[in-house]
C-alpha positions in Angstrom: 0.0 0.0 0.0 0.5 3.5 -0.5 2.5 5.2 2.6 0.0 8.2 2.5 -2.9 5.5 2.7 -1.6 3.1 5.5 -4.2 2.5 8.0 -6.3 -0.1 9.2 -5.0 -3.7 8.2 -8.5 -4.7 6.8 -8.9 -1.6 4.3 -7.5 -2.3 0.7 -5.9 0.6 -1.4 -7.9 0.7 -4.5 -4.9 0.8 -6.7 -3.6 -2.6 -5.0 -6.9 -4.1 -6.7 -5.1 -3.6 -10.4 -3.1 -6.3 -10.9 -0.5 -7.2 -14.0 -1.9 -10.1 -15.9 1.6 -11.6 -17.1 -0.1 -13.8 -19.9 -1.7 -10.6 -21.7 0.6 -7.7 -20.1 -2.7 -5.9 -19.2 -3.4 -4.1 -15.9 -6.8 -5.8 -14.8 -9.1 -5.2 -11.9 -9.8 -7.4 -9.5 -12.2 -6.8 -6.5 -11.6 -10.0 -4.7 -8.2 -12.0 -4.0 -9.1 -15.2 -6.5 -7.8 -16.1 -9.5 -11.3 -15.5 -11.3 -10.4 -12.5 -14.3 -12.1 -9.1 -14.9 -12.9 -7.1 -18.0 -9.9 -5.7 -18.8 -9.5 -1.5 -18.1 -6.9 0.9 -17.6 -5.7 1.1 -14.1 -5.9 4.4 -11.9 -3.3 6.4 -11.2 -1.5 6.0 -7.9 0.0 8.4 -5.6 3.3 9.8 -6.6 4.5 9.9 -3.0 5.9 6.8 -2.4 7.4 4.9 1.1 10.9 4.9 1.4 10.7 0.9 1.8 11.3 -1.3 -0.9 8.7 -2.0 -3.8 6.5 -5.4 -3.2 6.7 -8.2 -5.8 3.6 -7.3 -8.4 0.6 -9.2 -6.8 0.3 -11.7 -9.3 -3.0 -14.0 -8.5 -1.7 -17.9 -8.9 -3.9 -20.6 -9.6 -2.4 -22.6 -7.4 -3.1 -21.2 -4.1 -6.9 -22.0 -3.1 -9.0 -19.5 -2.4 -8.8 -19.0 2.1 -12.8 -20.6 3.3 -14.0 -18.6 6.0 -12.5 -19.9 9.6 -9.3 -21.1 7.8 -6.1 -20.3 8.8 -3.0 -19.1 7.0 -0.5 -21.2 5.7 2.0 -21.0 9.3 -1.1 -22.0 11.5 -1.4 -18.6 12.5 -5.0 -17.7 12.2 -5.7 -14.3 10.9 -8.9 -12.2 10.4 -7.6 -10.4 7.4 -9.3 -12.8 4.9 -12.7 -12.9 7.2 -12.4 -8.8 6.9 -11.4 -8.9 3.1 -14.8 -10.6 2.1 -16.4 -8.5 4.4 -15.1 -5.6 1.9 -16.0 -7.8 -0.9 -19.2 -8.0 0.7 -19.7 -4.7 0.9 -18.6 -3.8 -2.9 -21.1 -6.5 -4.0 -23.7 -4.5 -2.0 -23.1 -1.2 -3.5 -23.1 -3.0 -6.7 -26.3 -4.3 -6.4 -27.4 -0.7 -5.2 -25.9 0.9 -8.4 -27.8 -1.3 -10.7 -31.2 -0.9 -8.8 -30.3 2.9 -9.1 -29.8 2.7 -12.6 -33.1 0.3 -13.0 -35.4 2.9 -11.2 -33.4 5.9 -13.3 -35.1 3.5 -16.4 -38.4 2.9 -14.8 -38.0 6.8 -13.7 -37.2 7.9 -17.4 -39.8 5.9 -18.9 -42.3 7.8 -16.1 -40.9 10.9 -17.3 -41.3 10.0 -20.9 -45.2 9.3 -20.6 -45.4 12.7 -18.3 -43.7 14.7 -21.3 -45.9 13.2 -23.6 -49.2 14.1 -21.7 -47.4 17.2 -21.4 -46.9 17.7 -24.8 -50.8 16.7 -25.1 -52.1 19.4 -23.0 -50.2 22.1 -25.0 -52.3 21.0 -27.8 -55.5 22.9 -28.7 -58.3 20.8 -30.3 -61.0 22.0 -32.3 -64.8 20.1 -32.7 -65.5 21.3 -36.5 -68.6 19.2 -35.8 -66.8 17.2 -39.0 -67.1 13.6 -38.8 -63.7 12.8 -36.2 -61.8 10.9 -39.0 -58.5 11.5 -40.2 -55.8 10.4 -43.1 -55.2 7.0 -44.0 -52.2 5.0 -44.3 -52.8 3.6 -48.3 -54.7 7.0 -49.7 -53.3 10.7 -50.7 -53.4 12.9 -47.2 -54.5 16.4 -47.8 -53.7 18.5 -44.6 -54.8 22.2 -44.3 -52.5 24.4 -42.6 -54.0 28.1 -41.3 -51.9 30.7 -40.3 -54.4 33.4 -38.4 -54.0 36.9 -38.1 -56.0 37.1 -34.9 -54.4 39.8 -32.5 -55.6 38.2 -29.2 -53.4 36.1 -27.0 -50.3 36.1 -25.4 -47.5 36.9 -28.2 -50.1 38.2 -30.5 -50.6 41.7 -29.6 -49.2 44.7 -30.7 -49.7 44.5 -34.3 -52.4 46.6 -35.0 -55.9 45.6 -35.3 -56.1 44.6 -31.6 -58.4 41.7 -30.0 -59.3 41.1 -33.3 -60.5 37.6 -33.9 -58.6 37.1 -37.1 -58.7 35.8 -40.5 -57.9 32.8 -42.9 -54.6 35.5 -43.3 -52.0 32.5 -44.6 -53.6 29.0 -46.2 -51.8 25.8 -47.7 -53.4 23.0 -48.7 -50.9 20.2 -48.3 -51.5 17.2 -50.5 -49.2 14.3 -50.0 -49.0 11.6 -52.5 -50.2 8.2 -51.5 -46.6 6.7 -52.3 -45.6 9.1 -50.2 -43.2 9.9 -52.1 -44.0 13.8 -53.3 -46.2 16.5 -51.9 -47.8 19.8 -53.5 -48.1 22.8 -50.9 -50.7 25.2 -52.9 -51.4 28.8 -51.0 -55.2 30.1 -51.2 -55.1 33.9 -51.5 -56.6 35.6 -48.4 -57.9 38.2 -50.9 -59.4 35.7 -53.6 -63.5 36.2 -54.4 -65.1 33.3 -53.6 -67.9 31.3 -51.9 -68.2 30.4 -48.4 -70.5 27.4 -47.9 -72.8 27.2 -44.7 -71.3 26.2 -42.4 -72.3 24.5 -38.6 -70.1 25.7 -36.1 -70.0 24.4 -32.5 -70.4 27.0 -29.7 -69.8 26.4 -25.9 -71.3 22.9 -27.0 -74.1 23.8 -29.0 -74.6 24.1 -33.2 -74.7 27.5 -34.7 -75.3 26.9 -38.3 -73.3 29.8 -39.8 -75.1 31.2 -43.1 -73.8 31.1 -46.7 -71.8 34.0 -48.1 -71.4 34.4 -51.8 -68.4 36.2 -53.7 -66.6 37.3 -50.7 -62.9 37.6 -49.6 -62.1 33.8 -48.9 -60.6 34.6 -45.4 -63.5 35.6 -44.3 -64.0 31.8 -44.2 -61.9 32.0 -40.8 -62.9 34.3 -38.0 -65.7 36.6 -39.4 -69.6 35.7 -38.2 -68.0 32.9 -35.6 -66.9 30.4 -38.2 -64.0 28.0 -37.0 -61.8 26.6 -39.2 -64.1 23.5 -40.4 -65.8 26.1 -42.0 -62.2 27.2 -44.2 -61.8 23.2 -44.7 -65.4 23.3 -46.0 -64.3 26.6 -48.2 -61.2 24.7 -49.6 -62.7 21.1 -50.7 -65.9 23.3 -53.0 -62.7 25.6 -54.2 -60.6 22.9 -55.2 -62.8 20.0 -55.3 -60.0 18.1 -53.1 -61.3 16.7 -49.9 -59.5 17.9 -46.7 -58.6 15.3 -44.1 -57.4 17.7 -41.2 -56.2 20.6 -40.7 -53.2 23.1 -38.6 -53.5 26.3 -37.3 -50.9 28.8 -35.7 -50.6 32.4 -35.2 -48.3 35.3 -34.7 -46.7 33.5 -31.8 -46.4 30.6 -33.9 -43.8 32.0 -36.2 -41.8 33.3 -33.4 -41.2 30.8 -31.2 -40.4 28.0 -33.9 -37.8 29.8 -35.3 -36.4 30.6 -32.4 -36.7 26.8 -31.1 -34.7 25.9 -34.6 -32.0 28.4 -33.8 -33.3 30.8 -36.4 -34.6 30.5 -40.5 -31.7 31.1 -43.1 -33.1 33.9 -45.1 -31.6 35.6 -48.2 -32.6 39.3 -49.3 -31.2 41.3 -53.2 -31.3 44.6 -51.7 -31.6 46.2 -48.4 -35.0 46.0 -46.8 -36.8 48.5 -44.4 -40.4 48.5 -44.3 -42.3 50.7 -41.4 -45.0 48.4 -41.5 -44.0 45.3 -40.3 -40.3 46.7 -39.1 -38.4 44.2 -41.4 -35.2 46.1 -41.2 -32.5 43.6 -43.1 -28.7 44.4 -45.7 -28.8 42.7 -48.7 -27.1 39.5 -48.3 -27.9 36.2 -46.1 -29.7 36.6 -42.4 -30.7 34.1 -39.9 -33.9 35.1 -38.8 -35.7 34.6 -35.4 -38.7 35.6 -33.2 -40.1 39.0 -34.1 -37.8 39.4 -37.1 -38.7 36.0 -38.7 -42.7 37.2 -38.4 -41.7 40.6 -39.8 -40.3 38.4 -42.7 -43.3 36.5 -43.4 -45.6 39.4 -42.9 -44.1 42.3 -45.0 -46.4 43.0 -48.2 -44.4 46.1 -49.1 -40.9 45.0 -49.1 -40.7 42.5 -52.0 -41.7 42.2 -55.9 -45.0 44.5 -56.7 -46.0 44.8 -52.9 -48.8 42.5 -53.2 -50.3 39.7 -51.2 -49.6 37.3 -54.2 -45.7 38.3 -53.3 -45.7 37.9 -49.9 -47.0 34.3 -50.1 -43.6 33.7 -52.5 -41.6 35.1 -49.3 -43.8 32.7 -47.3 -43.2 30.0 -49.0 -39.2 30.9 -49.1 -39.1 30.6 -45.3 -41.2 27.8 -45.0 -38.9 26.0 -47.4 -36.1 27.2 -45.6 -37.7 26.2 -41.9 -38.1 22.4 -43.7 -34.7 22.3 -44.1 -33.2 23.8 -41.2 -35.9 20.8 -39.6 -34.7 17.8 -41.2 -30.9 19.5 -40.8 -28.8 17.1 -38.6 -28.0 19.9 -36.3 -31.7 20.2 -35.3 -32.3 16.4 -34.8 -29.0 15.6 -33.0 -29.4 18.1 -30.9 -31.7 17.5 -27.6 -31.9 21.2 -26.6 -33.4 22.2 -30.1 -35.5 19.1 -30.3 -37.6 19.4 -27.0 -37.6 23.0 -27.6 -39.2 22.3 -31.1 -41.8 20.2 -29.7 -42.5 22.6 -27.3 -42.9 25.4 -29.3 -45.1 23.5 -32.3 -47.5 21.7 -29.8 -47.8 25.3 -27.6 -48.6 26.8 -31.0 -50.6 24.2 -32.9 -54.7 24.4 -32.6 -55.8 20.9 -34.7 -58.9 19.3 -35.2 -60.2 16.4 -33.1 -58.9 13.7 -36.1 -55.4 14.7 -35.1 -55.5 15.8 -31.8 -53.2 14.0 -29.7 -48.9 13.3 -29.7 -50.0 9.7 -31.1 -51.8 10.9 -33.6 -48.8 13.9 -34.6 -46.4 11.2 -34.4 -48.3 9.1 -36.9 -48.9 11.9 -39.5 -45.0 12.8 -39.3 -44.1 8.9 -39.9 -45.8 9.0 -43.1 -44.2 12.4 -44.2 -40.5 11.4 -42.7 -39.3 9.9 -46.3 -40.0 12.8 -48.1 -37.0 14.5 -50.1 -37.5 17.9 -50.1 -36.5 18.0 -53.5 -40.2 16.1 -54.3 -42.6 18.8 -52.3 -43.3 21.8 -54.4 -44.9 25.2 -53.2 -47.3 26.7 -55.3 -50.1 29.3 -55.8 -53.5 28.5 -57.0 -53.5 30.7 -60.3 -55.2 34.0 -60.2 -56.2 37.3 -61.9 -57.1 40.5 -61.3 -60.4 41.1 -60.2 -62.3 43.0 -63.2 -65.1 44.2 -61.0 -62.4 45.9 -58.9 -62.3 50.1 -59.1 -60.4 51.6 -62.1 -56.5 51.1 -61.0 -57.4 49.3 -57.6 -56.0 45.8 -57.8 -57.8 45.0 -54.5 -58.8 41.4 -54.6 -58.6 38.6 -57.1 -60.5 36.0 -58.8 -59.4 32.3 -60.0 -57.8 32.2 -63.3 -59.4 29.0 -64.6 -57.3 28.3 -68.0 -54.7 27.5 -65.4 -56.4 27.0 -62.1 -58.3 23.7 -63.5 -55.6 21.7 -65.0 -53.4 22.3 -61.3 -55.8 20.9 -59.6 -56.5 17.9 -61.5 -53.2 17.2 -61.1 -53.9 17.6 -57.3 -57.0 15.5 -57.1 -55.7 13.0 -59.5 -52.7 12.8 -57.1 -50.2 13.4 -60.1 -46.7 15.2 -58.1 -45.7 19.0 -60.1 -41.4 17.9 -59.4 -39.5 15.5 -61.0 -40.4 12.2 -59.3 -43.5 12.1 -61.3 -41.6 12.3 -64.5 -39.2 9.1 -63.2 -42.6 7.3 -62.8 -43.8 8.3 -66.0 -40.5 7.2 -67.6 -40.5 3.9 -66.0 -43.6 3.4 -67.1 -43.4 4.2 -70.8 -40.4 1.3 -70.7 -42.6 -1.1 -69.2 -45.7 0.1 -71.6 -43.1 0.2 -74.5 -42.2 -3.5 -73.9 -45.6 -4.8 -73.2 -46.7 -3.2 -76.6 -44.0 -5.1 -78.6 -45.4 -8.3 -77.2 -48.7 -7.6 -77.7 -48.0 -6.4 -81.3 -46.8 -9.3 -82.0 -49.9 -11.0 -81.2 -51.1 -9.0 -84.6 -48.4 -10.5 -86.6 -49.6 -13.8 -88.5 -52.1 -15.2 -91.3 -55.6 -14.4 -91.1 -58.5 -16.9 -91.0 -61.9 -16.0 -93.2 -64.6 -14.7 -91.8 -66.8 -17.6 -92.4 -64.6 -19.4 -89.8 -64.4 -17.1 -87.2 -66.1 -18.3 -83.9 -67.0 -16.2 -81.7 -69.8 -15.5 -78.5 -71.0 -11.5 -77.9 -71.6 -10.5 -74.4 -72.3 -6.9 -73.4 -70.0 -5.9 -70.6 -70.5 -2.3 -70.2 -71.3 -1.2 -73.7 -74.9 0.8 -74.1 -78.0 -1.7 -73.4 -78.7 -4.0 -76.7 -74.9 -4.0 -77.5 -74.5 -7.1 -77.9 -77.6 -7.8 -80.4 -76.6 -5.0 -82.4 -72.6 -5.9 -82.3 -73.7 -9.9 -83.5 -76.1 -8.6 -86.2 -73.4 -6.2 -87.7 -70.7 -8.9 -87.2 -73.5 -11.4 -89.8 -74.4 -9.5 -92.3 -71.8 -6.6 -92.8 -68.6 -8.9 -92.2 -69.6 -12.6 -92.8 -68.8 -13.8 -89.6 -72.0 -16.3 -89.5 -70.9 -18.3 -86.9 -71.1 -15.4 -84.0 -73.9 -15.7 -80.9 -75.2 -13.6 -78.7 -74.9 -14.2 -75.0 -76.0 -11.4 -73.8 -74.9 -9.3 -70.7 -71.6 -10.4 -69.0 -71.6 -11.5 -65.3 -68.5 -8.8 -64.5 -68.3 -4.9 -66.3 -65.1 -3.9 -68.1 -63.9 -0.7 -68.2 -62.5 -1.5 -71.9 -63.4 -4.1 -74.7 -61.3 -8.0 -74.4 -60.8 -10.4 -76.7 -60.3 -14.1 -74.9 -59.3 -16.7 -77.4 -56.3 -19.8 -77.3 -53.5 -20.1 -79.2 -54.8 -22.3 -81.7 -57.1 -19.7 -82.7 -55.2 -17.0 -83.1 -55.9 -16.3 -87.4 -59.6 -15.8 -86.0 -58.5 -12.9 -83.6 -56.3 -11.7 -85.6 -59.0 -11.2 -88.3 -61.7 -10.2 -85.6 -59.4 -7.6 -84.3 -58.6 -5.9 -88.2 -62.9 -5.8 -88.1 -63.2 -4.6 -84.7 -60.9 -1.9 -84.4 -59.7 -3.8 -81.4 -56.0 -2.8 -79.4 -53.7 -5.3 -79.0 -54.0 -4.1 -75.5 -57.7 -5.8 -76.1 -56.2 -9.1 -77.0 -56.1 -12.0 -74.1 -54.6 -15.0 -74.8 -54.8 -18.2 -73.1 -52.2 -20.6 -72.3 -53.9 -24.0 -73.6 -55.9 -25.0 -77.0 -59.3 -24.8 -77.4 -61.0 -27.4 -78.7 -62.1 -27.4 -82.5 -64.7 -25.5 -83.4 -65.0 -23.8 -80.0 -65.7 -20.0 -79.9 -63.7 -16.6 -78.7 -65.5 -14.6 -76.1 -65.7 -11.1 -77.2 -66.8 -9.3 -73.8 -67.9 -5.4 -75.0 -66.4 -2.9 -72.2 -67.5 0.8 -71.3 -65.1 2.1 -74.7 -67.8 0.5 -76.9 -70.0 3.1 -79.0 -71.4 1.1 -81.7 -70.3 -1.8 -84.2 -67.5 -0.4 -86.7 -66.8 2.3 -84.2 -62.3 2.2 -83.8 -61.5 0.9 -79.9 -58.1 1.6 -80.6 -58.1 4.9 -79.1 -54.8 6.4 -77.7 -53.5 6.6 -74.0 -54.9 9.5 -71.6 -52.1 11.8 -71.0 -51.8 12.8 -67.4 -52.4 15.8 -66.7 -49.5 18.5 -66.9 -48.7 22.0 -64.9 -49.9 25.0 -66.9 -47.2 27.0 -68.4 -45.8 29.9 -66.4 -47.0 28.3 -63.2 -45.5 30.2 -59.7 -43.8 27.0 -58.1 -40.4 26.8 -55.8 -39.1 23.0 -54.7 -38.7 23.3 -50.9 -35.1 22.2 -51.1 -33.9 25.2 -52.7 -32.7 28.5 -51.4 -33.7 31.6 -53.1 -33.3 35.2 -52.5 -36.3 37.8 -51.6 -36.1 40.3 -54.3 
């Protein structure tokens, strides 16, 4: 032992419990005197001040000296207490041991309390809405279509101050959010605040009670939020007759909102062409690159006279800037490695977040975000719904605007018929025109061959979707203006087709061949078995929805999806543009 730690006989230095293994030349610790081996570890440090006696012999443990059994005596006869008091140490060690690991179980069973006391935390910050909607929300194999509100409203802590005060706000900032049901792309598409439109009635629920909120035609569309008691089922309700896309659920924040999550991220990168200093919302910025927080970061995303032609229509391309920019700095690893950001994240977003009942709980937050966690940022695409002047505005008084439908309408097919606006959707459609491409070289080589007369065609008409009598009129046609006597008619088909089919076997492929060249029919109609028929068995010519009338070409060319209008306002989230 250490001079400096010399005391009673029965207390063990801890360095003395490091002992030289001589068969791996590691230092290794060992709490009791056998010849049992621990993990291997560096040793401490012992004291530099030494005794002037002569070093001991390394304490070696050899294998062949038994371990002492309590009541035995040292080699000599001599007994000695020594080994009784060293497992009483070893005792003792085992003890705190075992207290250590039933501290660090109740730390687990402690942290998992905590966990579920943050979450319900994290629930109570939530404010739910009853839009008196049916309480359903989006599913797991369809599109999701999630409205996000940002109000104006001046009341509230964080709120005020703004101008306007205690006002109960507007529909001020709205995105529908479509997400595709691959989940691979979404569409962000801002409403105009200032776009004529109709409000549908509405019910609205009050202190528990229905108010059924009258209609409003050609108004400002966020009146749908706010104005006459309307909640924001009743912008949801606005949205889906606008668009004709069914909302699933819907967000809301404020002022407060804006504030405290970019504050909580560690401020939004922002970028600005020119200096910036507008008296209205006190955005006072240098040209260059800024990382905006708190009331700058709202002054940012409120300014309507610092940017482009000072319009609302620009301010929702700054808006959508930052909010592309906020994504970002949100899936950034600095924001998800670090614990400090994330808690104060989900702190601000739940504090700021008023949802309706369909997602209104952590569980339910936590589910939406799993199924929009894959997205690459270079897929979701912010966009305007296309607009124009209103004409029924006062001479040089672009006040409000109206939809422009030339361009409105083909967007929003896209929307509804889930078709993405970035270049994912042209990968898919390139994938698919390889797979089409090779399908149609088989299938045009079912065209390829002799042809068998008319007299021996066989074939049996059924009506599976065409107009009523199809088939009657099809088999008479097929008689006396082709020669094809040996046709029947069998009437409707148990199942409808969408599209005309041709079923015949290999061994009768002259006849379908020749039946196709009077039918007009696709190879895309043509179905052919694996097996023979028999002889003088018959085709089955099921008539689908395509079918017009005998003679009439079924041949008709693919639907191309619907494409982006030309000159379309759109900005992919993952890229970073200046304010100008």
């Amino acid at each position: 032992m250490d001079a400096q730690s010399r005391g009673r006989a029965d207390e063990i230095d801890p360095a003395d419990q490091w002992v030289l293994n001589p068969r791996t030349g590691n230092y290794e610790l060992q709490l009791d005197h056998s010849p049992a081996q621990q993990p291997t570890v560096a040793p401490p440090r012992r004291s530099r001040r030494r005794t002037p006696a002569a070093p001991a012999a390394p304490a070696v443990p050899s294998p062949a000296v038994p371990k002492p059994r309590r009541g035995d005596g040292p080699p000599g006869g001599r007994r000695g207490g020594r080994s009784r008091k060293a497992g009483g140490a070893s005792e003792r060690r085992r003890k705190r041991l075992a207290i250590t690991g039933g501290t660090v179980a109740f730390l687990l069973v402690g942290g998992s309390v905590g966990a579920y006391l943050y979450f319900e935390h994290l629930n109570s910050n939530l404010n739910v809405i009853d839009t008196g909607r049916k309480a359903g929300s989006f599913k797991r194999d369809q599109p999701i279509n999630i409205l996000v509100i940002g109000t104006d409203k001046r009341s509230g802590a964080g709120n005020q101050g703004y101008g306007d005060t205690d006002s109960v706000g507007h529909a001020d900032t709205t995105i529908l959010f479509h997400v595709s049901k691959d989940r691979s792309n979404a569409t962000a598409l801002s409403i105009p605040r200032d776009l004529i439109t109709d409000i549908p009635a509405c019910p609205t629920k009050v202190d528990g009670s229905v108010k059924d909120i009258p209609a409003t035609k050609a108004t400002r569309f966020n009146n749908s939020l706010g104005q006459e008691g309307r909640d924001p089922g009743c912008t949801m309700r606005t949205v889906e007759e606008l668009t004709g896309v069914p909302v699933d659920n819907f967000m809301m924040v404020d002022f407060n909102a804006v504030k405290s999550l970019s504050t909580a991220v560690g401020g939004v990168p922002v970028c600005v062409e020119k200096d910036v200093k507008d008296e209205a919302s006190k955005l006072d910025l240098k040209a260059g690159e800024h990382r905006l927080e708190g009331e700058q970061a709202l002054a940012f995303v409120r300014t309507r006279h610092a940017f482009g032609l000072k319009s609302d229509l620009d301010r929702i391309k700054t808006q959508q800037q930052f909010l592309g920019s906020m994504m970002r700095e949100m899936k950034s690893k600095q924001t998800l490695t670090s614990p400090k950001k994330f808690f104060s994240l989900a702190e601000a977003a739940t504090k700021s977040l008023t949802v309706d009942q369909g997602l209104g709980s952590i569980g339910k937050l936590t589910d939406l975000a799993g199924e929009l966690k894959d997205i690459d940022l270079k897929n979701v695409t912010f966009t305007t719904l296309p607009v124009l002047d209103n004409p029924n505005d006062p001479p040089n008084q672009n006040l409000t605007v109206v939809v422009n439908s030339a361009q409105a309408d083909p967007l929003l097919e896209m929307i509804r018929g889930d078709v993405s606006l970035t270049e994912v959707e042209k990968q898919k459609e390139a994938a698919k025109e390889a797979a089409d491409s090779e399908a149609k070289s088989k299938q045009d080589a079912l065209l390829q061959g002799n042809r068998a007369p008319a007299g021996d065609v066989r074939v049996e008409v059924y009506n599976g979707g065409g107009p009523a009598g199809s088939a009657s009129t099809t088999l008479t046609w097929l008689q006396q203006s082709k020669g094809v006597y040996r046709a029947s008619n069998h009437g409707n088909a148990a199942v409808k087709l969408g599209s005309t089919q041709l079923e015949y076997a290999p061994n009768q492929a002259d006849q379908a061949r020749a039946l196709a060249d009077m039918m007009g029919l696709s190879t895309s109609a043509l179905k052919i078995g694996t097996t023979d028929a028999a002889p003088k068995a018959p085709m089955k010519l099921t008539l689908g929805a395509d079918f017009k009338e005998p003679g009439a070409p079924l041949n008709p060319a693919a639907a191309t999806p619907p494409q982006a209008p030309e000159g379309l306002q759109r900005l992919e989230a993952d890229k970073a543009v200046c304010a100008k």
